[in-house]
DSSP file (Angstrom, degrees, kcal/mol; ACC not computed):
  #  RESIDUE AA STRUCTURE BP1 BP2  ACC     N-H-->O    O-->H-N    N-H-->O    O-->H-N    TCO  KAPPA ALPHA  PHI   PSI    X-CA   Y-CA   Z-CA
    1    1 A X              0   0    0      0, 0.0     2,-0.5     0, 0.0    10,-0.0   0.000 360.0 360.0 360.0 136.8  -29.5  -22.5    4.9
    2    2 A X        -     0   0    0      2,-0.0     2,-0.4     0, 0.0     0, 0.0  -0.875 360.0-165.6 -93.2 119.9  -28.5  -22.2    8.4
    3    3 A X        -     0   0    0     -2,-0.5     2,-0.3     8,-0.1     8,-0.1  -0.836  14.9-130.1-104.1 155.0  -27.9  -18.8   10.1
    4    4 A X    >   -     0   0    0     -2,-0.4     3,-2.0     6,-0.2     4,-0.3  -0.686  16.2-124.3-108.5 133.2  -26.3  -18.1   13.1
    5    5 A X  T 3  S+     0   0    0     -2,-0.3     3,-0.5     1,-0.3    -1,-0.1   0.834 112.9  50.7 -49.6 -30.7  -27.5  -15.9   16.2
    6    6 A X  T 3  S+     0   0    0      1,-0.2    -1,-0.3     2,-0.1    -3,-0.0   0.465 101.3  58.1 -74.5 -18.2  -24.1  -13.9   15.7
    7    7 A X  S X  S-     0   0    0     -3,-2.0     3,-1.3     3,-0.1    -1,-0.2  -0.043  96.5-125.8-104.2  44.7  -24.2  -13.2   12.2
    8    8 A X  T 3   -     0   0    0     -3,-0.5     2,-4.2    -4,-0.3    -3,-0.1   0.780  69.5 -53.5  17.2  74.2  -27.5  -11.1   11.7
    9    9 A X  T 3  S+     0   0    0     -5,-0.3    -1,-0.3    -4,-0.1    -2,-0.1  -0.046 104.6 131.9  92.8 -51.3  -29.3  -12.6    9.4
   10   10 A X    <   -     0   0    0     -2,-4.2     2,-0.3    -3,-1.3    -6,-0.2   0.321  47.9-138.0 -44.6-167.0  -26.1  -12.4    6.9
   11   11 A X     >  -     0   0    0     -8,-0.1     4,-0.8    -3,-0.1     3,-0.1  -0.595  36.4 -90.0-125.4-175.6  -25.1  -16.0    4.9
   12   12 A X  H  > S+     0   0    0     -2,-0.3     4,-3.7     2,-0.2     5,-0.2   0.649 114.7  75.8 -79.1 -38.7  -21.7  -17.1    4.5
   13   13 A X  H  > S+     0   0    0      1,-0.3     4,-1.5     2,-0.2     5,-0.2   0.776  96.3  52.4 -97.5 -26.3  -20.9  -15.3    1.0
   14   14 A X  H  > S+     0   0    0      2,-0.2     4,-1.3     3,-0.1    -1,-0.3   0.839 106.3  49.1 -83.1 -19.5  -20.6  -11.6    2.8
   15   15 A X  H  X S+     0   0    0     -4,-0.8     4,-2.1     2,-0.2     5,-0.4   0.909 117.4  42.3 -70.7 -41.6  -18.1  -12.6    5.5
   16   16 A X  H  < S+     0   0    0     -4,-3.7     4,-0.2     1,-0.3    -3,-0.2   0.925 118.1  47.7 -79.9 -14.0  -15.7  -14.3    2.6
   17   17 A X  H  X S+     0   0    0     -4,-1.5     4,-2.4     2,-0.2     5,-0.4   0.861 113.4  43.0 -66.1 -35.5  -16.4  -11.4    0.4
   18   18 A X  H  < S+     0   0    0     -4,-1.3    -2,-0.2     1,-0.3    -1,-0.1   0.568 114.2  58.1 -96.9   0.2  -15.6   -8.8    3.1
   19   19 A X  T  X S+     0   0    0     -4,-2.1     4,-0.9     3,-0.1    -1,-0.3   0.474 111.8  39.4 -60.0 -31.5  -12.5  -11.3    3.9
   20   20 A X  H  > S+     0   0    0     -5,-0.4     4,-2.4    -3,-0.3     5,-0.5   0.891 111.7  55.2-105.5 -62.1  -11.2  -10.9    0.4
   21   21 A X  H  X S+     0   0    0     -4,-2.4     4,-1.1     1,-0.2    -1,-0.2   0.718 116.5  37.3 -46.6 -18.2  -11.9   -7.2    0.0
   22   22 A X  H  > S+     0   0    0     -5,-0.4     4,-1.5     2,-0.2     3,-0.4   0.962 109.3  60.3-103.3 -52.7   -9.9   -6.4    3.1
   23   23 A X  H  X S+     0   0    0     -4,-0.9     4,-5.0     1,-0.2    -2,-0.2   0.859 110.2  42.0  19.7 -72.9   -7.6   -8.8    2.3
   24   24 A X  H  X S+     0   0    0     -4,-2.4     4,-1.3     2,-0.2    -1,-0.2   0.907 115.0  48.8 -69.4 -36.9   -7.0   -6.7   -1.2
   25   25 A X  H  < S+     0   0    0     -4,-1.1     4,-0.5    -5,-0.5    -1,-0.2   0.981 112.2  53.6 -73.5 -55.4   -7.0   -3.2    0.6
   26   26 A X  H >X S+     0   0    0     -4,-1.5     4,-3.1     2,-0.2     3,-1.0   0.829 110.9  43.2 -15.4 -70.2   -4.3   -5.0    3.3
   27   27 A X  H 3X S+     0   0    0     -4,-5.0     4,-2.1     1,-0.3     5,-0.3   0.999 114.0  50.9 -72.3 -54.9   -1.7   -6.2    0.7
   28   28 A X  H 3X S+     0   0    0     -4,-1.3     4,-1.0     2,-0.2    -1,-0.3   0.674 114.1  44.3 -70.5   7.7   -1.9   -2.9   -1.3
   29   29 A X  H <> S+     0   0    0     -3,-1.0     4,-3.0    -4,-0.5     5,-0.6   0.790 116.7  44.7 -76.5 -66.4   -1.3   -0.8    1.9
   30   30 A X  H  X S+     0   0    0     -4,-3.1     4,-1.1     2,-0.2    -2,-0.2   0.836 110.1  53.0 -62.1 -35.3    1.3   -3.0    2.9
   31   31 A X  H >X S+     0   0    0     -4,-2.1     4,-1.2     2,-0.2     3,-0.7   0.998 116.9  54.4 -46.3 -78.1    3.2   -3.1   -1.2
   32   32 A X  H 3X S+     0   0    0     -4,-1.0     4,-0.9     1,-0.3    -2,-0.2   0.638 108.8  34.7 -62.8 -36.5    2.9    0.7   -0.5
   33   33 A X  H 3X>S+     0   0    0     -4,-3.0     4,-0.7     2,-0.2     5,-0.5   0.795 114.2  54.6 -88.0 -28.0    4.5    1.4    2.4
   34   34 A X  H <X5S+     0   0    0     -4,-1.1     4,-1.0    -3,-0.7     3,-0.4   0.842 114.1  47.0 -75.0 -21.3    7.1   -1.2    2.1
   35   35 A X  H  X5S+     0   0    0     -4,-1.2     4,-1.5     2,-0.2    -2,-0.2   0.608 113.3  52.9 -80.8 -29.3    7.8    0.9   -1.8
   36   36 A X  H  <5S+     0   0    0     -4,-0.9    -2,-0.2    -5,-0.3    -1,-0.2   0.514 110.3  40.9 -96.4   6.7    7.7    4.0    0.2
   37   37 A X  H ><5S+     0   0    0     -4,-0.7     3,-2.0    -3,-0.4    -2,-0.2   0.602 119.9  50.6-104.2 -47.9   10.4    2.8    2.8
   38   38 A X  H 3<<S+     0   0    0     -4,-1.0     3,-0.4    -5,-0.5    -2,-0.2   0.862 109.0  44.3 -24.4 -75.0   12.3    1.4   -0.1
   39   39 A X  T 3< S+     0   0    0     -4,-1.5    -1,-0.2     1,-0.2    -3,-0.1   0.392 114.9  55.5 -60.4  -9.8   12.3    4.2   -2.2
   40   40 A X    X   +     0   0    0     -3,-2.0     3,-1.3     1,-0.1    -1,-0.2  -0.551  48.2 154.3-126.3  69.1   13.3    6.7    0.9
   41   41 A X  T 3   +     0   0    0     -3,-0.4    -1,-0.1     1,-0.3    -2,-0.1   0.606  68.9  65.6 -74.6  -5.8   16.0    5.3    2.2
   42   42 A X  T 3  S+     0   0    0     -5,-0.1    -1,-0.3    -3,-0.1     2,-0.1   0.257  78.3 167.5 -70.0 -11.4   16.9    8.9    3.5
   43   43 A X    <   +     0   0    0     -3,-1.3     2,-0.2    -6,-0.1    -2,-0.1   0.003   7.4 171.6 -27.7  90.3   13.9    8.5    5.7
   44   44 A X     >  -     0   0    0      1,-0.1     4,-1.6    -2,-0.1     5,-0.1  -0.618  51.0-101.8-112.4 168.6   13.6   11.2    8.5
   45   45 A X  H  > S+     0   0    0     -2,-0.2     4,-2.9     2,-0.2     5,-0.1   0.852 116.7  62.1 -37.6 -49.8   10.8   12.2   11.1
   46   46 A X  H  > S+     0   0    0      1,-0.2     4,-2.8     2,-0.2     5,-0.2   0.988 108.1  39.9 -42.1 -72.2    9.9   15.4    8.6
   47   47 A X  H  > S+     0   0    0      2,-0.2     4,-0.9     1,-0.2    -1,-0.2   0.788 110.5  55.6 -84.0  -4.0    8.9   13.3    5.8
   48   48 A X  H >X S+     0   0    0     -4,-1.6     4,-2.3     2,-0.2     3,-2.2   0.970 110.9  46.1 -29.5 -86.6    7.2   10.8    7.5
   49   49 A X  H 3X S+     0   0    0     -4,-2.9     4,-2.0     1,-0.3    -2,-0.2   0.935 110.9  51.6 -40.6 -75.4    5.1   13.1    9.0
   50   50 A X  H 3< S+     0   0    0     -4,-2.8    -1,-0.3     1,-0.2    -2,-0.2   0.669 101.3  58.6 -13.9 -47.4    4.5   14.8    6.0
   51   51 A X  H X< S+     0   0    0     -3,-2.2     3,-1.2    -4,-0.9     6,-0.4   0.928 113.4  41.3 -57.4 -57.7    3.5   11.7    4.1
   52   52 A X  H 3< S+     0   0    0     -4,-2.3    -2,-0.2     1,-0.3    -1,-0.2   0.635 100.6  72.0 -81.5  -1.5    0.5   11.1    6.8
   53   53 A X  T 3< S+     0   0    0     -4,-2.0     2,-0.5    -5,-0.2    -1,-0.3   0.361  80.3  96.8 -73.5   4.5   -0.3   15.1    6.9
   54   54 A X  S <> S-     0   0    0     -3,-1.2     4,-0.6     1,-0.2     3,-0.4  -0.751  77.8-139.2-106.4 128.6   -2.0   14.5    3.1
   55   55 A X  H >> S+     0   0    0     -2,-0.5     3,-5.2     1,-0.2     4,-4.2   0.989 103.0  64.4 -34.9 -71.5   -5.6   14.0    3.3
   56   56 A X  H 3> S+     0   0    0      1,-0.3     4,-1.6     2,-0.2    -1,-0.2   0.569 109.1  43.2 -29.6 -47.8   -5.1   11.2    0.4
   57   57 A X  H 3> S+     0   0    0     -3,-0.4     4,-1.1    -6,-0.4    -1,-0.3   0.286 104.3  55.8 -33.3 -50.6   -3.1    9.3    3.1
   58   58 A X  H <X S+     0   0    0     -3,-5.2     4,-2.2    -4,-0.6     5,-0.5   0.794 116.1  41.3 -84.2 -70.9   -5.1    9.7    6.1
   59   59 A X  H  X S+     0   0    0     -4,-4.2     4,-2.8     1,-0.2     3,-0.4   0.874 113.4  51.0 -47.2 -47.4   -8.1    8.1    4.3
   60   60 A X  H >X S+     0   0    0     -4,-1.6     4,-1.7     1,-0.3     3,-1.0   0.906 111.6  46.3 -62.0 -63.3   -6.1    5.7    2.7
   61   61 A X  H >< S+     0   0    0     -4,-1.1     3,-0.6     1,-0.2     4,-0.4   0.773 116.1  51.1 -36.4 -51.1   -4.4    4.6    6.4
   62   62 A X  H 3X S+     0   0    0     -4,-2.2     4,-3.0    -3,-0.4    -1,-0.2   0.792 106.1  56.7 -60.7 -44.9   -8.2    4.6    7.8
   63   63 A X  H << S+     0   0    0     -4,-2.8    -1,-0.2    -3,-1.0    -2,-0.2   0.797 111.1  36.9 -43.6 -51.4   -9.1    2.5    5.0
   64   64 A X  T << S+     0   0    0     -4,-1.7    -2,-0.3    -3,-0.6    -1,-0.2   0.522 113.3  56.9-100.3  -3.8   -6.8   -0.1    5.7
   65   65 A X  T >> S+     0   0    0     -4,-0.4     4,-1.5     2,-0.2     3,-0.5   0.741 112.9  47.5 -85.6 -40.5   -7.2    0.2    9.9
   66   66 A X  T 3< S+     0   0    0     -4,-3.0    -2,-0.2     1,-0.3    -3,-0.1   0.658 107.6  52.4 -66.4  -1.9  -10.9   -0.5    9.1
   67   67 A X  T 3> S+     0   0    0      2,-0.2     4,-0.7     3,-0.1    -1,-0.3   0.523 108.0  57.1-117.4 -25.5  -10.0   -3.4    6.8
   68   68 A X  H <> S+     0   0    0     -3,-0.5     4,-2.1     2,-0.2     3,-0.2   0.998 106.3  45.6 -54.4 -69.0   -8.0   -4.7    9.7
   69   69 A X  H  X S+     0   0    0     -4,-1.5     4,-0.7     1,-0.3    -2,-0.2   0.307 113.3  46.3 -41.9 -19.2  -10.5   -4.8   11.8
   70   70 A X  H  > S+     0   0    0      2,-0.2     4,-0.6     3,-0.1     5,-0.3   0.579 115.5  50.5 -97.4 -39.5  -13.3   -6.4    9.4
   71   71 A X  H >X S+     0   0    0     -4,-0.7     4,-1.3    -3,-0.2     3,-0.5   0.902 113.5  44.1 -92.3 -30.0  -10.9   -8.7    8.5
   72   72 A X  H 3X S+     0   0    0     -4,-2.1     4,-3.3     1,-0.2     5,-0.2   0.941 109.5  53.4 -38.6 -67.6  -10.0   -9.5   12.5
   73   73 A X  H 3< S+     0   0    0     -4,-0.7    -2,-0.2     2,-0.2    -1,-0.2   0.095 109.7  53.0-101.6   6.2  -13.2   -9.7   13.6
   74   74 A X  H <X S+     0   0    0     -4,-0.6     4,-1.1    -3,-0.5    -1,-0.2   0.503 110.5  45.6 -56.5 -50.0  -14.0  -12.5   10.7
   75   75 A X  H  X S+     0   0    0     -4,-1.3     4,-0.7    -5,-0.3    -2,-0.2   0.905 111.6  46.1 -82.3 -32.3  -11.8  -14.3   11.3
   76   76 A X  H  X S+     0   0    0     -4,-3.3     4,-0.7     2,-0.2    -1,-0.2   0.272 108.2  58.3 -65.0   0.2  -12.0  -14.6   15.0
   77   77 A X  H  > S+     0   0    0     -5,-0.2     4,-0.7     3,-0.1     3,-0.3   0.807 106.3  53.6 -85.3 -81.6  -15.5  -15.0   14.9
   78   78 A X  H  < S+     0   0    0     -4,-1.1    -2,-0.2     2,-0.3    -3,-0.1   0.452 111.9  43.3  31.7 -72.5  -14.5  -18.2   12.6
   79   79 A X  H >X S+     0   0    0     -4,-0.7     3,-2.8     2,-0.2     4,-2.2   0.935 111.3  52.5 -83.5 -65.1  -12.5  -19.5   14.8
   80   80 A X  H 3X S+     0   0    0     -4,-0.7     4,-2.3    -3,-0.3     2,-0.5   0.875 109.5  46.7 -46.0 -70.4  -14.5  -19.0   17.8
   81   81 A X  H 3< S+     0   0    0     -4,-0.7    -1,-0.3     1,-0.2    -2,-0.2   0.251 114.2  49.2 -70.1  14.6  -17.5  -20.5   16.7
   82   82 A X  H <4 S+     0   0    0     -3,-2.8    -1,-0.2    -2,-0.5    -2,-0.2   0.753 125.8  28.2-111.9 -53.2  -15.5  -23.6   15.4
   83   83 A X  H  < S+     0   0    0     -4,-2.2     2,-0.3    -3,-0.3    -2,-0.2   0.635 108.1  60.2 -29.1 -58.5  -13.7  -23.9   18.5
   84   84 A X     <  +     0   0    0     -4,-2.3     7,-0.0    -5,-0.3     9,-0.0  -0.816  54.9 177.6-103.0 133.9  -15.5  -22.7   21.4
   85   85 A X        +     0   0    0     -2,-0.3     2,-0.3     5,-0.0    -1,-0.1   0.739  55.0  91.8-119.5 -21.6  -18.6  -24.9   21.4
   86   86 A X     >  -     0   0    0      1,-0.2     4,-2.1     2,-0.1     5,-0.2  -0.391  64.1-155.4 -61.9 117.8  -20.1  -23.3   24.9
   87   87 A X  H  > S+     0   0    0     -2,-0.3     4,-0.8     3,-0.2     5,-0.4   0.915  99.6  51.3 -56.0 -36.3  -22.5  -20.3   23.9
   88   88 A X  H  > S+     0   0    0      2,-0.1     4,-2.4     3,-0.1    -1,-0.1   0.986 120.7  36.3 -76.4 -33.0  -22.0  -18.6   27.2
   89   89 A X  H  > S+     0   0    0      2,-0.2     4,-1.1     3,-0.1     5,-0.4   0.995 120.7  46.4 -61.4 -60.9  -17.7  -19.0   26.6
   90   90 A X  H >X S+     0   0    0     -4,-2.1     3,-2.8     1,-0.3     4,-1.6   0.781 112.9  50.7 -42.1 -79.4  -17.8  -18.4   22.9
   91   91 A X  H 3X S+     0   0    0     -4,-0.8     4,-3.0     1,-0.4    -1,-0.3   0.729 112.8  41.2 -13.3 -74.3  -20.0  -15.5   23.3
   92   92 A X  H 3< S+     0   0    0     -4,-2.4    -1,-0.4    -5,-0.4    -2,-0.2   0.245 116.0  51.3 -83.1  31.1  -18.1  -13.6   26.0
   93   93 A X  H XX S+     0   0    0     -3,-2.8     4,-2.0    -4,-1.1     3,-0.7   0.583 113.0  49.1 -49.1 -59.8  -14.6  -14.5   24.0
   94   94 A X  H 3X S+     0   0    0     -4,-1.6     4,-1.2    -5,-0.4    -2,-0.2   0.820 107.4  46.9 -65.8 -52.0  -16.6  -13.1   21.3
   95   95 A X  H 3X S+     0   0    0     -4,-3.0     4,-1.7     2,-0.2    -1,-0.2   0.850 114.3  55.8 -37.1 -56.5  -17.6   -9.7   23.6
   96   96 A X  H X> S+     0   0    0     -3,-0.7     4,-1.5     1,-0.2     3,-1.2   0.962 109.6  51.0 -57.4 -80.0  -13.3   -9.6   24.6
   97   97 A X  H 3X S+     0   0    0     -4,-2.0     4,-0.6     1,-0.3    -1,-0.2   0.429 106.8  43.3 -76.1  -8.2  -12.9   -9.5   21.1
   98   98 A X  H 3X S+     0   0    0     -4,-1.2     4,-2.3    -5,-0.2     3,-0.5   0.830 112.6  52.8 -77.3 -27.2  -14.9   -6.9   19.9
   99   99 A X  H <X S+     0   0    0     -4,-1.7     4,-1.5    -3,-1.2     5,-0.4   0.943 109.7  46.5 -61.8 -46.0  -14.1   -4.5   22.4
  100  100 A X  H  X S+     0   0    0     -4,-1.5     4,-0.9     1,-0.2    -1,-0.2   0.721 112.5  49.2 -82.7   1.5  -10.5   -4.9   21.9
  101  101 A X  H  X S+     0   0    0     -4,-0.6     4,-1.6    -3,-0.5    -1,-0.2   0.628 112.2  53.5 -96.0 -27.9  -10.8   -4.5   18.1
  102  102 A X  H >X S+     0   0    0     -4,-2.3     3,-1.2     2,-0.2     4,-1.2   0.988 111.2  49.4 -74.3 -58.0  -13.2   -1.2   18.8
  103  103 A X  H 3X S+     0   0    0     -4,-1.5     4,-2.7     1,-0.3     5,-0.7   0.861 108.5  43.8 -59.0 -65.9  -10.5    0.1   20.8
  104  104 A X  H 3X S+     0   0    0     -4,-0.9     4,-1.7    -5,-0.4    -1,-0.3   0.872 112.7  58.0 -48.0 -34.9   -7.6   -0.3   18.6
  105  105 A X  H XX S+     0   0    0     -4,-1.6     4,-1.0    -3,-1.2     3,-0.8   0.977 113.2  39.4 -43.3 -86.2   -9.9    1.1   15.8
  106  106 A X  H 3X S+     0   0    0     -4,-1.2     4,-1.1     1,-0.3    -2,-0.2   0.574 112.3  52.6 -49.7 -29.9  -10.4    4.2   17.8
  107  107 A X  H 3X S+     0   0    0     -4,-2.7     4,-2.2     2,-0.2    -1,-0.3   0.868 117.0  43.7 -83.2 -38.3   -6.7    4.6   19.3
  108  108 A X  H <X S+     0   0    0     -4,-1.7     4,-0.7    -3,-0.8    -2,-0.2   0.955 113.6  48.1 -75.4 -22.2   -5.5    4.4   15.4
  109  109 A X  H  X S+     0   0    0     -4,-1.0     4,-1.3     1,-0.2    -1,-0.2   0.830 116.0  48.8 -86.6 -30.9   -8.3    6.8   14.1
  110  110 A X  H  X S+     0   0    0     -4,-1.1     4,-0.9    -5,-0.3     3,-0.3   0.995 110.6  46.4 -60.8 -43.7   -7.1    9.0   17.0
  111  111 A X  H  < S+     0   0    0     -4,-2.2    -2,-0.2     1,-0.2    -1,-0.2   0.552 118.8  46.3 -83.1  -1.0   -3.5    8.8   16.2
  112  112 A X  H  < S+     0   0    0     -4,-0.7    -1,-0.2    -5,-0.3    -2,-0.2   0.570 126.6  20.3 -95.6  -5.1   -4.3    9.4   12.8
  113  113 A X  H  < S+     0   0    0     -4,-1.3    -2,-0.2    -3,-0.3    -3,-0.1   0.238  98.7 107.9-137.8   1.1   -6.4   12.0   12.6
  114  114 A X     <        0   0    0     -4,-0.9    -3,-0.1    -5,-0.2    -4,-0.0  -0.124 360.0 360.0 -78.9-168.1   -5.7   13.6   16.5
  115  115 A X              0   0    0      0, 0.0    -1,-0.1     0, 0.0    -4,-0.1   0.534 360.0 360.0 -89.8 360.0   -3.7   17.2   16.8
């Protein structure tokens, strides 16, 4: 088995598992909120807000921004290292794209969980 300097050590069968599980967390965040715009078609600022003041809610949303982000940063790895065949390009493509995937983690966990 070949491993790659970029995946520590893992094999193959934890990126496509931790692809499918975020995958599964994805579609049933997204089925939910598309059944909760559905089902409120009365849909003001109040209960919005409301909805994402519930603990249950907040994790859930955290859940599924972290499952973005696993699921991002698989698949752009993927790609980059099928693509990009230079180490020194791939690499810092590779750098770009964790930094802009920590950042968007951190701006959503802020704007979910800030005052």
């Amino acid at each position: 088995m070949v491993t790659s300097i970029t995946s520590f050590s893992r094999n193959g069968v934890s990126d496509w598992l931790l692809q499918r599980v975020s995958a599964v967390i994805l579609a049933v965040y997204t089925v939910f909120m598309v059944a909760y715009l559905l089902l409120n078609p009365d849909l003001d600022y109040y209960t919005w807000s409301g909805l994402f003041e519930q603990t249950w809610m907040r994790i859930f949303s955290l859940l599924a921004f972290i499952s973005l982000a696993a699921h991002a940063w698989v698949g752009l790895w993927t790609v980059t290292t099928d693509y990009l065949k230079s180490t020194y390009q791939r690499v810092g493509v590779q750098m770009i794209i964790i930094l802009a995937i920590f950042v968007y983690l951190v701006w959503g966990i802020q704007l979910l969980w800030g005052a």
